[in-house]
Structures are given as C-alpha cells and as structure tokens.
N, C-alpha and C positions, 0 to 999 in steps of 0.2 A: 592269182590274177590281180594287175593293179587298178588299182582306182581311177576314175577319173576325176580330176577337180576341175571346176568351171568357176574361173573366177568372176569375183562379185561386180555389181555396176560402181562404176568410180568415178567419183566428179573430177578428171583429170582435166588439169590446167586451172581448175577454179583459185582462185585467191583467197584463204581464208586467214583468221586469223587463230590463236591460243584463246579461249575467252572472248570476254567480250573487250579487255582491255589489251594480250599479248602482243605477240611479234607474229610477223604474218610468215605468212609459207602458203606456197605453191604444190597443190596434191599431185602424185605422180603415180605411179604406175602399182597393182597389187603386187607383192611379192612373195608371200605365202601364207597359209592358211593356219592359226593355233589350234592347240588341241581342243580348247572351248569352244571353236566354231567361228571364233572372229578370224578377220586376216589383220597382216599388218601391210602396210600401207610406204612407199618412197612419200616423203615431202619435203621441200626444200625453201631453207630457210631464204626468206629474200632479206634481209640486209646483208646476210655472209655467205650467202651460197652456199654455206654446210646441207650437206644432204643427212638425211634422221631415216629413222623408221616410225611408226605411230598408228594404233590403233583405228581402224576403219570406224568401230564403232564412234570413237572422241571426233576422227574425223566428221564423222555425220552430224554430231553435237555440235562442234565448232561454229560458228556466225562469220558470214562473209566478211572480207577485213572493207574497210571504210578506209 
C-alpha cells in the first residue's frame, strides 16, 4: 500500500530573502518531502531567474526581503 503525502502550507509567491542581508527569491511550489520530515521547496532567484531547491524549514527562517 502507498502512502499518502500531503503537502505542507507554503508561503508561495512571497518575496523573501537569504538572511537578513542575501539575495532575494521568490518561494515556489513544495516538491518533495526528505527522509527527516522536512520538504524541499522551488525558489527562484530574482535577479537571475535561476530556479534552486531549499529547505522549507530555512524557508520558514528566512525574513521578508525589503
């Protein structure tokens, strides 16, 4: 029998940034779940458009970018 996963609430769209000084990015979409329990997370860099992966957890940490 498979599991079900239900993914986690995600501040999708929000602006945040690295820190409180990095580079900003845009949270995007959950994409799957670690064996720890975290997920990882799309974000996308706004001055280069590179798309990353990134811990939901650090997500949560992160402070709005300014």
């Amino acid at each position: 029998m498979q599991a079900v996963m239900i993914a986690p609430s995600v501040p999708t769209g929000k602006i945040k940034s690295f820190g409180a000084f990095g580079p900003k990015y845009e949270v995007g979409k959950p994409l799957r779940q670690m064996d720890d329990g975290d997920w990882m997370v799309e974000v996308k860099m706004v001055e280069t458009g590179e798309s990353v992966e990134y811990r939901l957890t650090h997500v949560c940490d992160d402070p709005e970018a300014r």
